[in-house]
C-alpha positions in Angstrom: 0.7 -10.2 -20.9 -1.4 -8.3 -23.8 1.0 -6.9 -26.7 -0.4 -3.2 -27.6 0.9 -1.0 -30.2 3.2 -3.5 -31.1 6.0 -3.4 -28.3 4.0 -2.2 -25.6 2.9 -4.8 -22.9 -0.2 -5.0 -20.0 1.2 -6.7 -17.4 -1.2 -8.9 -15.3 0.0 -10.2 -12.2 0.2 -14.5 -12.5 -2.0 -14.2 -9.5 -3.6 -12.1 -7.1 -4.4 -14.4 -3.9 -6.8 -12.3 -1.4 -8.8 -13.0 2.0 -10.2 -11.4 4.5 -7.0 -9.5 5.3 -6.3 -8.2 1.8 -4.4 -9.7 -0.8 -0.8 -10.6 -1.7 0.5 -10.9 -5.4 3.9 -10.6 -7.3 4.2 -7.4 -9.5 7.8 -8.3 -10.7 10.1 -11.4 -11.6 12.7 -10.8 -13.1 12.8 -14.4 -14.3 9.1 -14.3 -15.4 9.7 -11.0 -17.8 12.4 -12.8 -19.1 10.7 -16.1 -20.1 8.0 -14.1 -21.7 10.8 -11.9 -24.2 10.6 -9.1 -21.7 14.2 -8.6 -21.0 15.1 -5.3 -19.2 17.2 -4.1 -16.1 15.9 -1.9 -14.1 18.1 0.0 -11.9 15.5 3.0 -10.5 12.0 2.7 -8.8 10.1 6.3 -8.9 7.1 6.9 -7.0 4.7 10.3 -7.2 1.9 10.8 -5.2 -1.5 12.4 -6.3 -3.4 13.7 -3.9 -6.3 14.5 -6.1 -8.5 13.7 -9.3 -7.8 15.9 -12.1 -4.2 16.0 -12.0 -2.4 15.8 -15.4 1.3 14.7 -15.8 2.8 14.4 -19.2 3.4 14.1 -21.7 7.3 13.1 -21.0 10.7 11.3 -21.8 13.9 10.9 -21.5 15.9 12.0 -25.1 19.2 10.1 -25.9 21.7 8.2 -24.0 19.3 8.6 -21.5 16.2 7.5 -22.8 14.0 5.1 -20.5 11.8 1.8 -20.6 9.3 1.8 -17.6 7.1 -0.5 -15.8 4.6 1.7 -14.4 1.6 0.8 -11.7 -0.8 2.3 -9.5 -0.8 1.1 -5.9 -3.7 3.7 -4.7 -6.4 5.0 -6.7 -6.8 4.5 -10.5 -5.7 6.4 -13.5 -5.8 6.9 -17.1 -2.3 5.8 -18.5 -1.8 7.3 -21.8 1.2 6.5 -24.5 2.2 7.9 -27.5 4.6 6.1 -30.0 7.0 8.9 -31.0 9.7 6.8 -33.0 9.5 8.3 -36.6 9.6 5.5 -39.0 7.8 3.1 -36.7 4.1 2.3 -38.2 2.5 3.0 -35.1 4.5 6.5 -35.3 1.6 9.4 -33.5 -0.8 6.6 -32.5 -1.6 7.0 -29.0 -3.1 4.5 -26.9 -5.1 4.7 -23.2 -5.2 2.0 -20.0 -6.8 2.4 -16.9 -4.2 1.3 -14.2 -5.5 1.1 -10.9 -4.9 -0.8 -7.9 -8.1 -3.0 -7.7 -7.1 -4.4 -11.6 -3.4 -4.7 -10.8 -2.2 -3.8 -14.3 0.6 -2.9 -15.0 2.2 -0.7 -17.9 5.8 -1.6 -20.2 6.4 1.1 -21.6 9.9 1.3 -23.7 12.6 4.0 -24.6 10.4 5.8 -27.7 7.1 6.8 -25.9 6.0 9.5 -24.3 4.2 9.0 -21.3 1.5 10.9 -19.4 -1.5 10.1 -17.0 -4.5 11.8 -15.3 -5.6 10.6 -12.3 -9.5 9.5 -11.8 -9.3 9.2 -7.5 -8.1 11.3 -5.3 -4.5 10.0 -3.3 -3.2 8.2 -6.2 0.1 5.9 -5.5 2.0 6.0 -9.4 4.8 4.1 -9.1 7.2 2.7 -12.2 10.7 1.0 -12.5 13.3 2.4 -15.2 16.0 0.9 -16.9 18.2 4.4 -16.7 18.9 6.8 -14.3 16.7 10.1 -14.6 19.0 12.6 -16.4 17.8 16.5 -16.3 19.2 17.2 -19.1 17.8 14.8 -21.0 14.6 15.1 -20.0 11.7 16.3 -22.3 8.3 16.5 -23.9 5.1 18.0 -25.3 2.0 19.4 -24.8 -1.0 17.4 -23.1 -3.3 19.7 -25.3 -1.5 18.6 -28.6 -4.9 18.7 -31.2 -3.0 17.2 -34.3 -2.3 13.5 -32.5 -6.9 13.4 -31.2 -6.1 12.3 -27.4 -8.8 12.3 -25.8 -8.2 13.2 -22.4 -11.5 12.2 -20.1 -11.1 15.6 -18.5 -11.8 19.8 -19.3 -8.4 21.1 -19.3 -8.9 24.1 -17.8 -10.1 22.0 -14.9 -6.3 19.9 -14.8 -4.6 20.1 -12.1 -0.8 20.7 -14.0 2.5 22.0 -13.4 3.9 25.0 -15.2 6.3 22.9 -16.1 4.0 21.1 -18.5 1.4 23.4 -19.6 4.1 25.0 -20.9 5.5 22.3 -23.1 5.8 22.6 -26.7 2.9 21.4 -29.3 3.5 18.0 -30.9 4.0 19.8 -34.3 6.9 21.6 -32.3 8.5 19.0 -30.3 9.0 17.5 -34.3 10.9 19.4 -35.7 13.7 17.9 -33.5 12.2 14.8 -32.6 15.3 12.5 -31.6 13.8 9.3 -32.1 14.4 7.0 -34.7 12.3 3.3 -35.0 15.0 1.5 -35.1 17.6 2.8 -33.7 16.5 3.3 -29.7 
């Protein structure tokens, strides 16, 4: 496991045994996350399916009581995974950082309560699936623009040529979303 960002984690698998047939590896032990510090409970597994490049989810997260860790991986296709620390206080507070997570490198993404979270996909019929440690909450849920200029993501795509809900091209700016921003480094 690679520390990023200083509390985010790459997961590789321990191994990833293949043949002629395939391959077979582990993506989760419980036991394993915990002997490495990793020490969450997971309660839901989400899955979305992509059905072509160019599509842009996020920036999102879950505010409050309901606020999420996730353990995110691609089982089809690839994607660029992007993360933004959003905890004010924290010294990595704005900084953003980028993975690609596909299912030929078998990476996967922990990403804790205090992020926001978004990906574009780089194949067509992309399998994104993640664990959380909270139930989804409507209520709770939340977010900001993909286009946000003042944080410098660099997105490996036009956005007029996204494929995006409505839902999140029409999300507040970064400079927006803090004038509210619920999270605290060191208190989520």
């Amino acid at each position: 496991m690679a520390k990023c960002l200083s509390t985010l984690f790459i997961v590789q698998p321990p191994a990833v045994f293949g043949d002629s047939r395939g391959f077979f590896t582990e993506t989760y032990s419980d036991r394993d996350f915990k002997e490495a510090g990793i020490n969450f409970d997971f309660i839901q597994d989400n899955q979305s399916l992509s059905s072509e490049a160019g599509v842009l989810r996020g920036l999102h997260f879950q505010r409050g009581k309901a606020a999420q860790t996730k353990l995110i991986r691609v089982v089809t296709g690839a994607v660029l995974d992007l993360i933004v620390d959003v905890r004010k206080g924290s010294p990595t507070y704005k900084q953003w950082e980028g993975y690609i997570i596909s299912a030929s490198n078998h990476r996967q993404l922990l990403v804790p309560k205090g992020f926001a979270h978004g990906f574009v996909t780089l194949t067509n019929d992309v399998n994104f699936l993640y664990k959380c440690d909270n139930y989804y909450n409507a209520e709770a849920d939340g977010g900001f623009s993909f286009k946000t200029p003042e944080l410098g993501i660099q997105w490996p795509i036009d956005f007029d040529q996204a494929i995006t809900s409505e839902k999140d091209a029409n999300q507040p700016t970064f400079t927006e979303f803090e004038k509210n921003n619920p999270f605290v480094y060191g208190e989520i």
